[in-house]
TORKOL-680016 format. One record per residue (C-alpha): z, x, y; residue in one letter. Coordinates in steps of 0.25 Angstrom, whole numbers, plus 5000, padded with zeros to 4 digits. Each point is the difference from the previous one (the first is absolute). Example, Ala and Ser with C-alpha at 12.3 -4.5 7.8 and 13.67 -1.06 7.14 Angstrom:
2
503150494982A499850065014S
//
This chain:
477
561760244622X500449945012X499349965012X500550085010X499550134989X498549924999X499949985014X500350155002X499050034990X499049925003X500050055015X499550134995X498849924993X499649945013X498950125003X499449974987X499649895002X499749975013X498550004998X500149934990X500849865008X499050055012X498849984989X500549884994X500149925013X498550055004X498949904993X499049935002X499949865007X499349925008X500450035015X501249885003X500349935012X500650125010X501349935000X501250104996X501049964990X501050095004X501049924989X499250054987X500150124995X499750094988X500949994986X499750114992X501050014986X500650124995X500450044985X501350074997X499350145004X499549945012X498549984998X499349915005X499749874992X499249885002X499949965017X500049895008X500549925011X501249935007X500649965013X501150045008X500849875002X501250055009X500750145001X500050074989X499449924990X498849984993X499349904992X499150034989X499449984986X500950054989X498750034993X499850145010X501550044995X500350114989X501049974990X501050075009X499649895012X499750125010X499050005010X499450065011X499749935013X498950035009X500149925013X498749965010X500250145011X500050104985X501550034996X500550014989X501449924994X500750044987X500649854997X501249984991X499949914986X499849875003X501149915006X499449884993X498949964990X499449884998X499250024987X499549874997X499349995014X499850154999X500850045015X500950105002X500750025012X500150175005X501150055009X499450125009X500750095010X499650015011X498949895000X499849925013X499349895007X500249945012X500249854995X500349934987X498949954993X500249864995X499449934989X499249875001X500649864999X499449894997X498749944990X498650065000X498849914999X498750074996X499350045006X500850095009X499650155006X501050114998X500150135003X499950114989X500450145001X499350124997X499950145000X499150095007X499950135007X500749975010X501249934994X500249854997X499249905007X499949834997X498649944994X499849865000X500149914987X500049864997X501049914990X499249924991X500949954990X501749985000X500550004986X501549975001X500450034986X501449985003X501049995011X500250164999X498450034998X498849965009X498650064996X499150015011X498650014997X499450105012X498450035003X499950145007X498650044997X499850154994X501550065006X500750074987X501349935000X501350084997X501349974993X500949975011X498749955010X500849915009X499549895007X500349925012X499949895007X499149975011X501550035007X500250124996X500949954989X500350074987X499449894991X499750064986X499750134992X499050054990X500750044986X499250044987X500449924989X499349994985X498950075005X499849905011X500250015014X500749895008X500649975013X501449935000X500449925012X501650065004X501149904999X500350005014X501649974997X500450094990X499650165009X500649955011X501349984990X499950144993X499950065015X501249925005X500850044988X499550155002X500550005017X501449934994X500250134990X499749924990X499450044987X498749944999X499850064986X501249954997X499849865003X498650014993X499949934987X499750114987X498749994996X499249974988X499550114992X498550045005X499349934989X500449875002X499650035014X498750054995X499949884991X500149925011X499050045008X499050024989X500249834998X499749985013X498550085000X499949934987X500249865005X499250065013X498850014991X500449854993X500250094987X501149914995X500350054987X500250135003X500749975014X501149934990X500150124992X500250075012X501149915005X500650004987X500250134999X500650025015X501149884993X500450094989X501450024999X500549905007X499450055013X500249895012X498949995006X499649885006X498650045005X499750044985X500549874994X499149905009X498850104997X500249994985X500049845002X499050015009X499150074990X500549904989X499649875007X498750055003X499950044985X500549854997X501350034994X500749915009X501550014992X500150145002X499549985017X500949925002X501150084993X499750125006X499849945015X501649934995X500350134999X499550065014X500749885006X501350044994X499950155007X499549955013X500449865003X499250015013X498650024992X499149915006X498750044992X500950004987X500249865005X498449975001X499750064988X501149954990X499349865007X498750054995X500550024985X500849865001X498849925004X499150074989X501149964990X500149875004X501349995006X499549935014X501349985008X500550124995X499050085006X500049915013X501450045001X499650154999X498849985010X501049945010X501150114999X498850105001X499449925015X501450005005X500450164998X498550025004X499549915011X498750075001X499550004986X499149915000X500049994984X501149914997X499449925011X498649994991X500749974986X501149895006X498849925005X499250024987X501349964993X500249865010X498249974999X500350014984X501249905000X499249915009X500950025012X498750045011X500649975015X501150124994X498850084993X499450005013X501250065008X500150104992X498450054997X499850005017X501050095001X499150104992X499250085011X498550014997X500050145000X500949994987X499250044988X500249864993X499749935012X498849944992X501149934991X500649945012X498849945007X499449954987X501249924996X500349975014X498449934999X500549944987X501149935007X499149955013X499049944989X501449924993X500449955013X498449965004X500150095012X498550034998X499850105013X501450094999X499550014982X498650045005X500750105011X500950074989X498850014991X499350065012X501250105002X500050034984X498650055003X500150085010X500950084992X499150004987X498649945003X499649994987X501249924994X499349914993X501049885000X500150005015X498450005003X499949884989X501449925007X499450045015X498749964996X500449874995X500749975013X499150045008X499049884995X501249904999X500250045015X498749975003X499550145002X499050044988X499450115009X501250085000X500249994985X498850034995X500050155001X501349994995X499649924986X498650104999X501150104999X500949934990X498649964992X499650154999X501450034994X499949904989X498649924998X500649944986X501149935011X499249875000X501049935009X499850125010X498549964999X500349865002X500750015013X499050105004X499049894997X500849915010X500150095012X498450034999X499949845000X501049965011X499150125008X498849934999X499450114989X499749894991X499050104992X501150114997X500949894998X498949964988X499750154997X501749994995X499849874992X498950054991X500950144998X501149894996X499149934991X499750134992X501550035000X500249864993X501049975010X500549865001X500050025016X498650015000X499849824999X501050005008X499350085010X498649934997X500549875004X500650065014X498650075003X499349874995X500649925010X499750085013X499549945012X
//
């Protein structure tokens, strides 16, 4: 069947289920902002026979085009499109289909809006508001959100982790920047809803190739079959819930007969190193490499499975590529200088770890082993600082309460580090050189009977520090 014969066809349907788009679009939500969002609209998909399947969102990008979820589409890709002021557009199958990042792009007659919208450029550092489309009554409005996560799995695919309080999110939801840039959608993918950042260049591509009079299908690369799609996505919640084992099944399977798939092949070797089987990471993270040369995390994490497996300027090699397509992961950054404090190469261990911003979340690494190098170099006050900064992102970290400690009475302030070796001393009484230089802080405070108090506790523990300490207390004056 054509689809000039479907569209005539499906017109006559269009009374039919009316109420039910009108109903669909109807639900309940907390109020949002009373900002319009005249650029969303309602997807509805449509089987062969012209019922309504499963509904959702998009957005109109420019004259006559759509952009939404290919999840809402029927087998036949038809849809319905329901615009902010109520009517109704019949769309055509898609022009394009993007069915890894789960886009299709809709060509509608008679669809307009009075300017182009533009996607966002640039990075997102959480945390940032955005704007989210819903539905209500009275047609699509914008509630606010917040990015509180940026998971670049690729250089095609950017997860965005969004907090939006009780709103039902759609297939299709778009979201926008503070703006009013088209920065993400929603898709449904293995059961688990996520938001995808756009890739800024590639639309703006389909649609110049579209005004030319060129076939954006044409020029669209043939896609995989849906289960390897599907495979794929399943890996990712898998690696999402840190279940490594089956998120390499997962991957393995979307890898089946001889799919390329380079997203798929660095999640296998992701999942692999985490499950210590480094060969077979850094194989797989080879193989990523060999399909997208650019691949900046493959980069990272065939450094990761190098460095486990011993081969040190291999993976400082791999950690250096990864910096230089990547400046703003900070990873490589971490692991060149761990890689320089273990060859003993500190003033370049210490270029590379103060580079790692502390809102990284192994900042803790870099300000221990940036204390651990101070305490080499006898820079006493900068070693007790990183130990003070090590704290404050984990205050109970017990090798930087004893180290600070420590430094703190060699500097001449016991005060200050007595609260801080109590603490070590409740984490581990049998630590008897904790106790000792707890001993040593009460002593240079003046609180000669705690100080004693700690002795006889040494004494019972059989400690060798405990005449050690005795002949200290002895000869106070």
């Amino acid at each position: 069947m054509t689809w000039f014969r479907q569209r005539s066809n499906l017109s006559l349907r269009l009374a039919r289920w009316l109420l039910v788009l009108w109903g669909a679009t109807i639900w309940a939500c907390p109020a949002p902002a009373a900002v319009p969002a005249p650029a969303a609209v309602t997807v509805v998909g449509l089987d062969a026979e012209g019922t309504p399947q499963r509904h959702g969102m998009g957005v109109i990008l420019e004259n006559g085009l759509v952009l939404s979820s290919n999840s809402i589409l029927g087998a036949d890709g038809l849809a319905v499109i329901k615009t902010a002021d109520g009517t109704l557009h019949l769309s055509k199958p898609p022009l394009w289909q993007d069915f890894l990042q789960g886009l299709c792009l809709l060509e509608v007659e008679g669809l307009a809006v009075s300017s182009p919208l533009q996607p966002a450029q640039g990075k997102w550092r959480p945390p940032l508001k955005v704007g989210l489309a819903v539905l209500t009554g009275k047609g699509p409005s914008l509630t606010e959100g917040t990015i509180t996560g940026v998971l670049a799995l690729s250089p095609r695919i950017t997860l965005l982790k969004i907090t939006s309080g009780d709103i039902q999110i759609m297939d299709g939801t778009p979201v926008f920047s503070g703006d009013g840039r088209l920065l993400g959608m929603y898709h449904d993918f293995a059961d688990l809803r996520l938001c995808l950042a756009l890739n800024s260049q590639d639309l703006p591509k389909k649609i110049q190739r579209r005004e030319a009079g060129t076939s954006i299908t044409a020029t669209a690369p043939t896609p995989l079959p849906p289960e390897v799609y599907q495979a794929f996505w399943e890996g990712v919640a898998a690696s999402l819930r840190e279940d490594w084992s089956k998120a390499g099944e997962h991957f393995d399977a979307a890898l089946k007969n001889e799919a390329v798939l380079p997203e798929a092949a660095l999640g296998r070797g992701v999942a692999r190193q985490h499950l210590k089987d480094n060969i077979g990471a850094i194989l797989d993270c080879q193989k990523a490499l060999k399909w997208e040369p650019g691949y900046a995390l493959a980069y990272f994490w065939l450094g990761r499975a190098q460095e486990e497996s011993g081969l040190l300027t291999e993976a400082a090699t791999a950690y250096h590529r990864a910096k230089e397509l990547a400046p703003d992961m900070r990873e490589p950054w971490l692991h060149l200088g761990l890689l320089a404090y273990r060859g003993g190469k500190l003033a370049t261990a210490k270029e590379f770890l103060q580079q790692v911003p502390d809102d990284f979340p192994q900042a803790l690494e870099k300000w221990w082993r940036l204390g651990q190098i101070y305490l080499t170099e006898q820079r006493w006050e900068e070693a007790q600082e990183a130990f003070g900064h090590a704290l404050s992102l984990r205050p109970n970290y017990l090798p930087a309460l004893v180290e600070r400690g420590k430094l703190l009475v060699k500097l001449g302030r016991p005060e200050e580090a007595i609260p801080l070796l109590e603490q070590a001393v409740a984490q581990q009484p049998e630590q008897t050189h904790i106790r000792y230089h707890l001993a040593l802080a009460y002593h240079f405070s003046w609180r000669q009977a705690a100080a004693w108090e700690e002795y006889w506790k040494l004494r019972r523990q059989h400690s060798a520090l405990a005449p050690r300490l005795a002949a200290l207390l002895e000869n106070q004056h």
